[in-house]
N, CA, C and O atoms as a Tinker XYZ file with bonds, in Angstrom:
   452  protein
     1  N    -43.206000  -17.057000  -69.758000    73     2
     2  CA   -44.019000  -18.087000  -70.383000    64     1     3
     3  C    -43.250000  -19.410000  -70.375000    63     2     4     5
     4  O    -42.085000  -19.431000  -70.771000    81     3
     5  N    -43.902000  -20.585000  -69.909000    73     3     6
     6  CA   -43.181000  -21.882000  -69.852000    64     5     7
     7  C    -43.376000  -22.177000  -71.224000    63     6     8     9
     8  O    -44.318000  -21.807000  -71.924000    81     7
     9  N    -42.151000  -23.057000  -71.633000    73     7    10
    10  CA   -42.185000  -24.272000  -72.538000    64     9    11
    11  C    -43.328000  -25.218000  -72.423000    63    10    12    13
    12  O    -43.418000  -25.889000  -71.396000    81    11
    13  N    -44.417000  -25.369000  -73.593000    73    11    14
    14  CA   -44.675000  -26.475000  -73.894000    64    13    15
    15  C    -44.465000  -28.101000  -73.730000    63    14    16    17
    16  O    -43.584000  -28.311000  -72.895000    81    15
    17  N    -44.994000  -29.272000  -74.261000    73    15    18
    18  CA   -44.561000  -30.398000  -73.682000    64    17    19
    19  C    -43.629000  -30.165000  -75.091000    63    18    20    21
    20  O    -42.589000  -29.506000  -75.110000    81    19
    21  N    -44.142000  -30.748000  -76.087000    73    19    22
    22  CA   -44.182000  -30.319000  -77.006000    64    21    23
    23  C    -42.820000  -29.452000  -77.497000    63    22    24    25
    24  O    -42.299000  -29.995000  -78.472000    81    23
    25  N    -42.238000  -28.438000  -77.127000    73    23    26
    26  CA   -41.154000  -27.680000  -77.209000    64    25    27
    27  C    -40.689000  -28.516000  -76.546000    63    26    28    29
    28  O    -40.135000  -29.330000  -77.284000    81    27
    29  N    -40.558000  -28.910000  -75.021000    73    27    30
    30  CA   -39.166000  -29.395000  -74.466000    64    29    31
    31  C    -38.942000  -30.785000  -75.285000    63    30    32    33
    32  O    -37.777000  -31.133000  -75.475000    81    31
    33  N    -40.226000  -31.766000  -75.884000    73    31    34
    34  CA   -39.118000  -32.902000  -76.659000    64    33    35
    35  C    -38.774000  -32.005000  -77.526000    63    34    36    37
    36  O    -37.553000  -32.156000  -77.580000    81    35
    37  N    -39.079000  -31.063000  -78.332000    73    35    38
    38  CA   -38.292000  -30.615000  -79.771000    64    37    39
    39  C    -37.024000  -30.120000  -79.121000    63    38    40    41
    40  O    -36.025000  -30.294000  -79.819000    81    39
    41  N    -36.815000  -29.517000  -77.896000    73    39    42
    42  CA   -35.478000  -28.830000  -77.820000    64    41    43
    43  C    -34.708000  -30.449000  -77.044000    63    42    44    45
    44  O    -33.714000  -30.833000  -77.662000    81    43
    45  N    -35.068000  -31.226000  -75.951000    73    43    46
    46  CA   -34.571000  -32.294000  -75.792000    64    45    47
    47  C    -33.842000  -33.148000  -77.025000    63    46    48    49
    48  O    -32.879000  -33.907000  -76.918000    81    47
    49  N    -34.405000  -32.884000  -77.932000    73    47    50
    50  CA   -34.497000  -33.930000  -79.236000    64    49    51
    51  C    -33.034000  -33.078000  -79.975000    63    50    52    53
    52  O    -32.195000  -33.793000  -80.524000    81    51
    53  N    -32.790000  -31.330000  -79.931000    73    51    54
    54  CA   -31.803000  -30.832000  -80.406000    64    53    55
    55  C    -30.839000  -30.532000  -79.895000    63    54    56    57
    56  O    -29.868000  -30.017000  -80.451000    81    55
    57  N    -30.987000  -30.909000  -78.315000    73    55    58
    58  CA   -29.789000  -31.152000  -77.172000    64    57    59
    59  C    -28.922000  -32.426000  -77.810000    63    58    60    61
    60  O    -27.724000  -32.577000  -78.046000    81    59
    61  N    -30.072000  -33.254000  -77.973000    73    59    62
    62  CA   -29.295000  -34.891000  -77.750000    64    61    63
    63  C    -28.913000  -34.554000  -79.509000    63    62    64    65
    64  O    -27.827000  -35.107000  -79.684000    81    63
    65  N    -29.110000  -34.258000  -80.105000    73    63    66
    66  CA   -28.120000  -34.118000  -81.524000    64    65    67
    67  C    -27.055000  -33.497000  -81.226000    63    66    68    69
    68  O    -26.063000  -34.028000  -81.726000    81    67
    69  N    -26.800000  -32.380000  -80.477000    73    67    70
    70  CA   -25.793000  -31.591000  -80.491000    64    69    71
    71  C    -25.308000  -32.716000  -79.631000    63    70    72    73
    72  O    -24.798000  -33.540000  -80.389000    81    71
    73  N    -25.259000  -32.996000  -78.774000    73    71    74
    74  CA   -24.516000  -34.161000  -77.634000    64    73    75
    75  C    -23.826000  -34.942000  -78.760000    63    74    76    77
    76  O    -22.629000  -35.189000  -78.615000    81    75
    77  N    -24.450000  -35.351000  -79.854000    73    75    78
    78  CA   -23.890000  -36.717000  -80.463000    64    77    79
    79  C    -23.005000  -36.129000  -81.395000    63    78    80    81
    80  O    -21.974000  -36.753000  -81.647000    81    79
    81  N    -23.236000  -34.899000  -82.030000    73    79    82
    82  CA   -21.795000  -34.288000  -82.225000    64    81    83
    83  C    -20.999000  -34.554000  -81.895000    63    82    84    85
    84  O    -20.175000  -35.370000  -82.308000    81    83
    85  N    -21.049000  -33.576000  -80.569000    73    83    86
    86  CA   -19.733000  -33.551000  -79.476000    64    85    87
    87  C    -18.980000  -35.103000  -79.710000    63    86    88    89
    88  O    -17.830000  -35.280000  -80.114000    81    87
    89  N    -19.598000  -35.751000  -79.477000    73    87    90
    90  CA   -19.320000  -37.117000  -78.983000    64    89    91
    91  C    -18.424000  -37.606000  -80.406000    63    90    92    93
    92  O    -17.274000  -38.045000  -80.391000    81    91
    93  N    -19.291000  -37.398000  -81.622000    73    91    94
    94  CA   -18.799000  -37.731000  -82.422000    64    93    95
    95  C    -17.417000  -36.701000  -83.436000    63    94    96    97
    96  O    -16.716000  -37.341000  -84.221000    81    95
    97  N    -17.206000  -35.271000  -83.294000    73    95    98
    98  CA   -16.206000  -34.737000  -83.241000    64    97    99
    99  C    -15.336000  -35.274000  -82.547000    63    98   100   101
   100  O    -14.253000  -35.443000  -83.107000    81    99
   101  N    -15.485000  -35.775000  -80.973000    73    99   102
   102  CA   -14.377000  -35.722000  -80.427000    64   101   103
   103  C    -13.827000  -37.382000  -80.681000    63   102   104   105
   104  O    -12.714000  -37.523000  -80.175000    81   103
   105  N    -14.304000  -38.545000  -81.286000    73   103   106
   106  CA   -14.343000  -39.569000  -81.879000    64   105   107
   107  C    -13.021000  -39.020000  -82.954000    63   106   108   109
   108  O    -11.847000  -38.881000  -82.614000    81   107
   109  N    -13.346000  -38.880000  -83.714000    73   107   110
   110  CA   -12.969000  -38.055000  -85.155000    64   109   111
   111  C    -11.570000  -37.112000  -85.227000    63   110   112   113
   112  O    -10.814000  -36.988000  -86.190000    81   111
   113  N    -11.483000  -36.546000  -84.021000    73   111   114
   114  CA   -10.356000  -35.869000  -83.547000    64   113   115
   115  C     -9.288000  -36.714000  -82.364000    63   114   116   117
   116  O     -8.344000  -36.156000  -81.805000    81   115
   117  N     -9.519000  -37.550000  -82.241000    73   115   118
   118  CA    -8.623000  -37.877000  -81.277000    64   117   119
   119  C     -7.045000  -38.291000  -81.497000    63   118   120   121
   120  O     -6.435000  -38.760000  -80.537000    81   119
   121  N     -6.461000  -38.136000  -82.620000    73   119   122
   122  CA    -5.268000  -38.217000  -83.508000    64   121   123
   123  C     -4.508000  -37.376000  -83.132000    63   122   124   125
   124  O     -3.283000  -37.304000  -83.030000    81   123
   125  N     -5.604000  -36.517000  -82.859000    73   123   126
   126  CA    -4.603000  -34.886000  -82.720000    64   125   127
   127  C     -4.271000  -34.705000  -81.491000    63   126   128   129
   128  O     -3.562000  -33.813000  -81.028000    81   127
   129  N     -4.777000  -35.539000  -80.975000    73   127   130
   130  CA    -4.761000  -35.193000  -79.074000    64   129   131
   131  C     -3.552000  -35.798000  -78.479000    63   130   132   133
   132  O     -3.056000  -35.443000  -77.410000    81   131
   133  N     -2.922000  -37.154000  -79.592000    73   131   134
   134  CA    -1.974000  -38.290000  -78.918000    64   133   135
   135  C     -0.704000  -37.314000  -78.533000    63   134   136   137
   136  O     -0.567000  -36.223000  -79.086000    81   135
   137  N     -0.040000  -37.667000  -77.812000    73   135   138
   138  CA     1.684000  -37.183000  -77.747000    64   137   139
   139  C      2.666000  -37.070000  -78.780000    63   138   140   141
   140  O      3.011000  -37.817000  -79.696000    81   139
   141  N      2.946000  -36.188000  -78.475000    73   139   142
   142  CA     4.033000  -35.825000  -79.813000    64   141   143
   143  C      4.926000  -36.552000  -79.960000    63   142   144   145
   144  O      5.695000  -36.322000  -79.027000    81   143
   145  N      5.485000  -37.638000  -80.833000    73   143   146
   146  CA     6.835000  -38.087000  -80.617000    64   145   147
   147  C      8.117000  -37.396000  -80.777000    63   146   148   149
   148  O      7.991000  -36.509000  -81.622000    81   147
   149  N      8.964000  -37.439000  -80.433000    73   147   150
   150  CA    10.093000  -36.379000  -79.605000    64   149   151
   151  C     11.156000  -37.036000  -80.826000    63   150   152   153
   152  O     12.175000  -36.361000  -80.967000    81   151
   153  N     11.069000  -38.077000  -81.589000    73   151   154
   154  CA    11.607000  -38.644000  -82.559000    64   153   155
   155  C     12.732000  -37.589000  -83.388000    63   154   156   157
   156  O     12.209000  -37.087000  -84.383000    81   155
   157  N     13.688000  -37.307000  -83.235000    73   155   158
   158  CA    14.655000  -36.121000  -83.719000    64   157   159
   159  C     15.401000  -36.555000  -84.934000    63   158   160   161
   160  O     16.074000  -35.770000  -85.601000    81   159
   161  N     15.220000  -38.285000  -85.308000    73   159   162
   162  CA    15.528000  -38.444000  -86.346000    64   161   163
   163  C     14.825000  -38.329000  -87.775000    63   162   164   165
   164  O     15.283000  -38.123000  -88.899000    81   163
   165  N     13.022000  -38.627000  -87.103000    73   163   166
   166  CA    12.350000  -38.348000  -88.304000    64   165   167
   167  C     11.761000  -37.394000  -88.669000    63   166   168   169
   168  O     11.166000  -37.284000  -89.741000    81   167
   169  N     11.896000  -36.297000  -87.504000    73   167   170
   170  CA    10.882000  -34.608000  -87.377000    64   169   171
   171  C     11.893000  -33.880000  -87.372000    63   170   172   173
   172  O     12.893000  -34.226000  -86.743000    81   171
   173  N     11.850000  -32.834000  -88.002000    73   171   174
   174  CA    12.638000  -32.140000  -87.593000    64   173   175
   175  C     12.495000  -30.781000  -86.437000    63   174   176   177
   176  O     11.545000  -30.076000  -86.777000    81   175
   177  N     13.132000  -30.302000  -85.292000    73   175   178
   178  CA    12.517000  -29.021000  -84.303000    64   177   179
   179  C     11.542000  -28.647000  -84.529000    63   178   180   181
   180  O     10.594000  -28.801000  -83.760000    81   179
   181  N     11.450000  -27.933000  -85.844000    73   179   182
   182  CA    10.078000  -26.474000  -86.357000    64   181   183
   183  C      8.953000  -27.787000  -85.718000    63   182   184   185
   184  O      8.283000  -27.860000  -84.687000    81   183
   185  N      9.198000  -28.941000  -87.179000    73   183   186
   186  CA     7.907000  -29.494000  -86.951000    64   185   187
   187  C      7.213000  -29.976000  -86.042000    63   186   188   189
   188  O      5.988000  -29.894000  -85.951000    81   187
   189  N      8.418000  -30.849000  -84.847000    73   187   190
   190  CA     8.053000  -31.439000  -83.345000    64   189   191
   191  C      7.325000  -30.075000  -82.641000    63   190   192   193
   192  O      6.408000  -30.129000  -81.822000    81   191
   193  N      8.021000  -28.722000  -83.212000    73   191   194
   194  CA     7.284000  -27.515000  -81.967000    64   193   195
   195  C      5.654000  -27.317000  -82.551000    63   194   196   197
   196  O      4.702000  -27.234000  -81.776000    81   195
   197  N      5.510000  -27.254000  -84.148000    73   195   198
   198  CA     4.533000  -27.288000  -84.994000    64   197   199
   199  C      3.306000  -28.377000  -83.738000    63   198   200   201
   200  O      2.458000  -28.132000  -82.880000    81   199
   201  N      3.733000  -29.190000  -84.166000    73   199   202
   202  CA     3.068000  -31.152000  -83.499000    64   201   203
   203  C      2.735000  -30.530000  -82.296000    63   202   204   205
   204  O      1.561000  -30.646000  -81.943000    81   203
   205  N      3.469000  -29.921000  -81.612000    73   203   206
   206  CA     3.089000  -30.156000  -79.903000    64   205   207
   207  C      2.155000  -28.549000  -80.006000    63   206   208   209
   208  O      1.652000  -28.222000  -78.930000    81   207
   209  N      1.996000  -27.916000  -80.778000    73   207   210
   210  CA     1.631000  -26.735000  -80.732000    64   209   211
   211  C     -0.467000  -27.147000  -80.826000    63   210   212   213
   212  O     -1.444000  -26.838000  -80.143000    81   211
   213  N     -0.267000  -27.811000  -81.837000    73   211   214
   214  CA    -1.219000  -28.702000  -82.995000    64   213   215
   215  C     -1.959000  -29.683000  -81.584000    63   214   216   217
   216  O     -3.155000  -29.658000  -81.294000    81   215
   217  N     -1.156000  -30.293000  -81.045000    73   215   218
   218  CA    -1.523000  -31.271000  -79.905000    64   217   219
   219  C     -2.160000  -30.646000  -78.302000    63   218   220   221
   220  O     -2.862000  -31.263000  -77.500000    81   219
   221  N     -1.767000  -29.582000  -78.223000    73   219   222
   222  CA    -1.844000  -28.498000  -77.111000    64   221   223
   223  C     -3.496000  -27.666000  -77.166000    63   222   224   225
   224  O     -4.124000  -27.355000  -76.154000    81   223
   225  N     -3.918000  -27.446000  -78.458000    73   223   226
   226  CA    -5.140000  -26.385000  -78.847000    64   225   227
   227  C     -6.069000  -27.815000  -78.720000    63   226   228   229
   228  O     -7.035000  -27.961000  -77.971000    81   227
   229  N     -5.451000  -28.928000  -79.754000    73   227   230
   230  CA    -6.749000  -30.106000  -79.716000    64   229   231
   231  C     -7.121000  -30.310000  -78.467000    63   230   232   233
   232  O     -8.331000  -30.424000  -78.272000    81   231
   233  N     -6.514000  -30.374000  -77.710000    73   231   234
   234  CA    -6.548000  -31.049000  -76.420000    64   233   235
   235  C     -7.600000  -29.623000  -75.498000    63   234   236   237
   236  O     -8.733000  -29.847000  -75.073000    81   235
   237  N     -7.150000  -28.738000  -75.411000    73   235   238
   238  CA    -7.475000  -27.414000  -75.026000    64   237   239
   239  C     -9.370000  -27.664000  -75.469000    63   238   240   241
   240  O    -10.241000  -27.663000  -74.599000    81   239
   241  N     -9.709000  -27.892000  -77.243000    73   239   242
   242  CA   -10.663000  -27.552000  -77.704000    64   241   243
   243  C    -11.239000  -29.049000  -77.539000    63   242   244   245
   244  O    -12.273000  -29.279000  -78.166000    81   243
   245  N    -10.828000  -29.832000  -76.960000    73   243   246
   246  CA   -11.368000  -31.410000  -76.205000    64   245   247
   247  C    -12.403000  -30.793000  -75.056000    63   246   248   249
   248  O    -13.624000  -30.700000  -74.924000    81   247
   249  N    -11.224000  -30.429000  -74.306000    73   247   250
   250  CA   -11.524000  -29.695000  -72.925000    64   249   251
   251  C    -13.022000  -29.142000  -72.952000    63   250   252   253
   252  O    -13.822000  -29.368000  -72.043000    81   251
   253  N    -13.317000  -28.389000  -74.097000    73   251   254
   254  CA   -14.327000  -27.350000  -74.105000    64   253   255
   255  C    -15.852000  -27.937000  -74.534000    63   254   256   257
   256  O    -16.999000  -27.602000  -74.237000    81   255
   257  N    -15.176000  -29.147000  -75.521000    73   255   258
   258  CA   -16.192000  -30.116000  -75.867000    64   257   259
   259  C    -16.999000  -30.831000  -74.781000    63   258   260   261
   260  O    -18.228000  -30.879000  -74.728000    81   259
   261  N    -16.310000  -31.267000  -74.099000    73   259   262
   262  CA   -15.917000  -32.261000  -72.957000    64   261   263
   263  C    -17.162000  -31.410000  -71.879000    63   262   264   265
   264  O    -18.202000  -31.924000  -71.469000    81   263
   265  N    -16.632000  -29.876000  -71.577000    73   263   266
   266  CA   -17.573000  -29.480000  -70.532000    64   265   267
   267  C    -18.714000  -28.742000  -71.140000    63   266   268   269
   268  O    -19.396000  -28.091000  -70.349000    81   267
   269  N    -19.114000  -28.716000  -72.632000    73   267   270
   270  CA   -20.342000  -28.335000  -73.411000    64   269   271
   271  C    -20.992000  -29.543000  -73.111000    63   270   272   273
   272  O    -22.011000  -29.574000  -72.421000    81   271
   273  N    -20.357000  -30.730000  -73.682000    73   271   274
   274  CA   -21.023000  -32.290000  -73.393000    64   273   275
   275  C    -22.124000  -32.226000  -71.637000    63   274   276   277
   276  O    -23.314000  -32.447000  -71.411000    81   275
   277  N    -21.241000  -31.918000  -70.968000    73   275   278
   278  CA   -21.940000  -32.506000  -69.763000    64   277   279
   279  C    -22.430000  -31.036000  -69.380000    63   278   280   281
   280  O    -22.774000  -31.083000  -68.199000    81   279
   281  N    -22.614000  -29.662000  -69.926000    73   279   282
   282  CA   -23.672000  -28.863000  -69.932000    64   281   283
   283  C    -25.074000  -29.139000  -70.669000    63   282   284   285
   284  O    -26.163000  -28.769000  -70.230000    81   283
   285  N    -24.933000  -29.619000  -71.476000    73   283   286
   286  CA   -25.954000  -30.277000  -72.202000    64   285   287
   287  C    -26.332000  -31.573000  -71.551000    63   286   288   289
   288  O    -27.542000  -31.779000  -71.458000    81   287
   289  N    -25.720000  -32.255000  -71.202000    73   287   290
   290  CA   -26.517000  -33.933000  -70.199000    64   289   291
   291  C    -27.322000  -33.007000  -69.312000    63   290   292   293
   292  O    -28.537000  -33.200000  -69.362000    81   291
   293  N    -26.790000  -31.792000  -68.304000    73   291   294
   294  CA   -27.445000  -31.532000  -67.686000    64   293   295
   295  C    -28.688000  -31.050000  -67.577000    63   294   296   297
   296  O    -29.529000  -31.412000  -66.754000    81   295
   297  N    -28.843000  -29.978000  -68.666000    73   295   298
   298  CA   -29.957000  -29.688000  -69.475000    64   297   299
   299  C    -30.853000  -31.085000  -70.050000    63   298   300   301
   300  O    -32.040000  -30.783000  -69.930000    81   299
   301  N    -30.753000  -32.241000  -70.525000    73   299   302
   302  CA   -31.378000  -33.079000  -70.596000    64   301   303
   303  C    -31.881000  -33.878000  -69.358000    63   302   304   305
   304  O    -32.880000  -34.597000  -69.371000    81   303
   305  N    -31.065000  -33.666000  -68.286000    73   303   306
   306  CA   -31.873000  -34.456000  -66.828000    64   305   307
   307  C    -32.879000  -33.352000  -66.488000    63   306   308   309
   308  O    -34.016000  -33.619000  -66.099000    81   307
   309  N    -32.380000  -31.986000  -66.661000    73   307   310
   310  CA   -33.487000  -30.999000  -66.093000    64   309   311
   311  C    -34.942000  -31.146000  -66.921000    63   310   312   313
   312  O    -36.024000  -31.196000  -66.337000    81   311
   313  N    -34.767000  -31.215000  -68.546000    73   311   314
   314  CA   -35.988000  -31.463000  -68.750000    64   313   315
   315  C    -36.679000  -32.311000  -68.639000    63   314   316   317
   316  O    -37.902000  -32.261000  -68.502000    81   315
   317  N    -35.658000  -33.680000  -68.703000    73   315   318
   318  CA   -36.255000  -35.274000  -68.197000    64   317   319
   319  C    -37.439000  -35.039000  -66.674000    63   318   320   321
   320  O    -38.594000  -35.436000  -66.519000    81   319
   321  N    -36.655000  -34.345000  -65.879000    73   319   322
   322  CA   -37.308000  -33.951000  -64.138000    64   321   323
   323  C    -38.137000  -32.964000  -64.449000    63   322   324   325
   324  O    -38.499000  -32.603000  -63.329000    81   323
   325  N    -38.718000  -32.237000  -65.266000    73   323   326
   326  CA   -39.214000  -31.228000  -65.346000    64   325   327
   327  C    -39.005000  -29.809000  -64.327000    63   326   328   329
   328  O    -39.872000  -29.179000  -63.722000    81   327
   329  N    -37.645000  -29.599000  -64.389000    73   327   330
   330  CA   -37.057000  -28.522000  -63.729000    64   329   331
   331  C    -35.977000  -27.353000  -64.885000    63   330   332   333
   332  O    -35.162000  -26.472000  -64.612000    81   331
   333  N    -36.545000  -27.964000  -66.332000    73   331   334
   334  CA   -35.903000  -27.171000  -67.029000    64   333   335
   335  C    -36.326000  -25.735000  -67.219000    63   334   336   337
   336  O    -37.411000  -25.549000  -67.770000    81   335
   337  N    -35.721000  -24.855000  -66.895000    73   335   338
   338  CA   -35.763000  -23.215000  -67.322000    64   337   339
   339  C    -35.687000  -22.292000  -65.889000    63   338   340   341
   340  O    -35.627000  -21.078000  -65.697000    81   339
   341  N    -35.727000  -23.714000  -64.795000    73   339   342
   342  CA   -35.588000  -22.864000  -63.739000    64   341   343
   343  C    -33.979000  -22.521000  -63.469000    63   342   344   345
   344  O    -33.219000  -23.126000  -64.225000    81   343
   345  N    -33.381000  -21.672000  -62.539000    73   343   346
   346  CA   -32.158000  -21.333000  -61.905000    64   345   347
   347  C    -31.800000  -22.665000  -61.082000    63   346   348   349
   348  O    -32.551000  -23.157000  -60.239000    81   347
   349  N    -30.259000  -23.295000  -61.530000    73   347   350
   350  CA   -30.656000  -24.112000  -60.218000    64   349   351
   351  C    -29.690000  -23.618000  -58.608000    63   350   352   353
   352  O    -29.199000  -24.364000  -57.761000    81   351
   353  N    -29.704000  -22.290000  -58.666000    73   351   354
   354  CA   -29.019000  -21.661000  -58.167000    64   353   355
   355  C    -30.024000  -21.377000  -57.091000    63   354   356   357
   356  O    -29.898000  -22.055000  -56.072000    81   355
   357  N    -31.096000  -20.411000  -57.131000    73   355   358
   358  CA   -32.448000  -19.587000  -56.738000    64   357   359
   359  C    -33.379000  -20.009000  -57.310000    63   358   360   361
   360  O    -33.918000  -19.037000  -57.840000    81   359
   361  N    -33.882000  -20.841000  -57.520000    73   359   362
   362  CA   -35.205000  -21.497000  -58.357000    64   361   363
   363  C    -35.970000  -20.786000  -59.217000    63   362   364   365
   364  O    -36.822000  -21.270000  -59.962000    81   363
   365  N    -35.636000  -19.480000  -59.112000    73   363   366
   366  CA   -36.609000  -18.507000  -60.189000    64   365   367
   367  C    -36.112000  -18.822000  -61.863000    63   366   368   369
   368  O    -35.124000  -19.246000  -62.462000    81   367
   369  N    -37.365000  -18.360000  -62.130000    73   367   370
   370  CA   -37.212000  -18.684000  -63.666000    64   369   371
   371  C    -36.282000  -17.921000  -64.934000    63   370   372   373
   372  O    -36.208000  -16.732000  -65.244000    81   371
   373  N    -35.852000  -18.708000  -65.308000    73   371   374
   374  CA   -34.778000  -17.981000  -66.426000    64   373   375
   375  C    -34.927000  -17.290000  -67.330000    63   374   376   377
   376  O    -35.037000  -18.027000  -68.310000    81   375
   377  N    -35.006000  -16.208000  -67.638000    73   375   378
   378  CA   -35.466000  -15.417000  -69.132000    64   377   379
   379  C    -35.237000  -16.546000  -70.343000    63   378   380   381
   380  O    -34.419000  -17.435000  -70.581000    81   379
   381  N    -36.257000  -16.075000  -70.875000    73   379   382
   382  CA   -36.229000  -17.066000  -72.459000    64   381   383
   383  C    -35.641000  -16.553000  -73.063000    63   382   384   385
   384  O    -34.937000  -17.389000  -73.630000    81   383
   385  N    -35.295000  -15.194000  -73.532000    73   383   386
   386  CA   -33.977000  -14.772000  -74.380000    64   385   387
   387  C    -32.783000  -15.852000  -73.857000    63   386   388   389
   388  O    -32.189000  -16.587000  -74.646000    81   387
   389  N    -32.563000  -15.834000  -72.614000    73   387   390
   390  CA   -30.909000  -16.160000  -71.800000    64   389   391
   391  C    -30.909000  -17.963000  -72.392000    63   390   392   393
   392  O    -29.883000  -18.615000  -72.584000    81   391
   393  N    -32.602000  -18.564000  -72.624000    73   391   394
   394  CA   -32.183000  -19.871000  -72.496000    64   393   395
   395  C    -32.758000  -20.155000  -74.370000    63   394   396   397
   396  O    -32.798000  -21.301000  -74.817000    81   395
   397  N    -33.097000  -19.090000  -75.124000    73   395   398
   398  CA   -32.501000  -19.151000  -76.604000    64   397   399
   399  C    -31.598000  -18.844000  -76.621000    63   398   400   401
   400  O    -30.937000  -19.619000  -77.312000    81   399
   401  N    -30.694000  -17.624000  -76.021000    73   399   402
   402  CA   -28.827000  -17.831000  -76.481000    64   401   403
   403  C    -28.426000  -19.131000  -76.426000    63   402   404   405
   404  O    -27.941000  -19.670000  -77.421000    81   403
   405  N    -28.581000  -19.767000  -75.276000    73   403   406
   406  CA   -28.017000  -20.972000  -74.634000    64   405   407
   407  C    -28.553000  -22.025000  -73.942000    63   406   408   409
   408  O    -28.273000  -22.345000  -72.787000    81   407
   409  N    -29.591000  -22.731000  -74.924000    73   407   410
   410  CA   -30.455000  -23.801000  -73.987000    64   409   411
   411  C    -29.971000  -24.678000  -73.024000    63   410   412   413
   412  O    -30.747000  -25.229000  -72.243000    81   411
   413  N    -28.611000  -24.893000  -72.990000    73   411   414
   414  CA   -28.021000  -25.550000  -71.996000    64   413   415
   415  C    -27.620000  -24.716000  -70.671000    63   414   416   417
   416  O    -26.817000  -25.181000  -69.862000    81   415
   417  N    -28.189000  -23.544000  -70.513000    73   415   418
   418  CA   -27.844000  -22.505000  -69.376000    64   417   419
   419  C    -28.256000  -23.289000  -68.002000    63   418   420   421
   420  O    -28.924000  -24.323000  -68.018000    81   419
   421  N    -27.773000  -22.663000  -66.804000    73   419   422
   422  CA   -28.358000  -23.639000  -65.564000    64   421   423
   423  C    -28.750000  -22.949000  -64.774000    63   422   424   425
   424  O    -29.356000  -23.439000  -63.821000    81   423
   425  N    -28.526000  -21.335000  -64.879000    73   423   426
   426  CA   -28.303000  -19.921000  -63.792000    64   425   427
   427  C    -29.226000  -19.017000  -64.391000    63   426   428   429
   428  O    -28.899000  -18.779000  -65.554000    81   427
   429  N    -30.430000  -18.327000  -63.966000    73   427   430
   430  CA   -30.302000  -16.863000  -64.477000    64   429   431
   431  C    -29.303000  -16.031000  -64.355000    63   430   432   433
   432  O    -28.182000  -16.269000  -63.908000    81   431
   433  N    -29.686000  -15.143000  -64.722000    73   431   434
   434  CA   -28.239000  -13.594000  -65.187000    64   433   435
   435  C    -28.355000  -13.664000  -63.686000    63   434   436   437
   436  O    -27.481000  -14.423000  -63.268000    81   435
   437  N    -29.106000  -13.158000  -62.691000    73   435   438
   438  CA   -28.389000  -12.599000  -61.700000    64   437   439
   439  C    -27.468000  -13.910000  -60.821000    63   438   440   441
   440  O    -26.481000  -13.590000  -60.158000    81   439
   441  N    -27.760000  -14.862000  -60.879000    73   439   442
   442  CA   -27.065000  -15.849000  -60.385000    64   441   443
   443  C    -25.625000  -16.251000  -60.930000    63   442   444   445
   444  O    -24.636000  -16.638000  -60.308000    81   443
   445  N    -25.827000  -16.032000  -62.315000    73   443   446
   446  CA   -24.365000  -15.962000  -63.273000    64   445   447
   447  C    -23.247000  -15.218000  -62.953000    63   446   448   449
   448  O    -22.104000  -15.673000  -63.001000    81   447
   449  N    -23.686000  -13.487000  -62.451000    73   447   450
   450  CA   -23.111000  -12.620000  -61.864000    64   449   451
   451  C    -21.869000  -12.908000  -61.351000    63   450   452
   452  O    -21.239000  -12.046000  -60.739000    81   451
């Protein structure tokens, strides 16, 4: 069963919120991302290894933001083009369970494989 017009702005409309999250988490976090200063007079070891430990995951959980972000743009050009729910792998259509787990999906299962 296709999406509605109707459904795709309501899910378009909860893409682009989650997008502005992203956007705005990663705004919000970017402190954590800078370089550790190596400063040995004012840190002491534990804490510089602490810092770079702290600086290593942010950066890591940037990363993840970063490629959710532009899974989701993509999902917003597909529904913009009206090619959302297809595979863009094999053009067949995507189970609606697969694209309620994950409205930003781009593959059916067998293409995911």
């Amino acid at each position: 069963m296709r999406a509605t017009e109707a459904d795709l702005r309501a899910l378009r409309a909860q893409l682009a919120e989650r997008l502005r999250d992203l956007r705005d988490t990663s705004e919000t976090t970017a402190d954590n991302r800078r370089p550790v200063e190596l400063d040995q007079t004012s840190v002491g070891r534990v804490s510089r290894m602490d810092a770079m430990q702290v600086q290593a995951m942010a950066v890591a959980t940037e990363q993840r933001r970063h490629d959710e972000a532009r899974r989701i743009e993509a999902a917003i050009q597909r529904i913009d083009e009206g090619e959302y729910g297809y595979c863009t792998a094999c053009g067949e259509e995507i189970a609606e369970k697969r694209l309620a787990a994950d409205p930003a999906v781009a593959t059916c299962i067998k293409c995911a494989a």
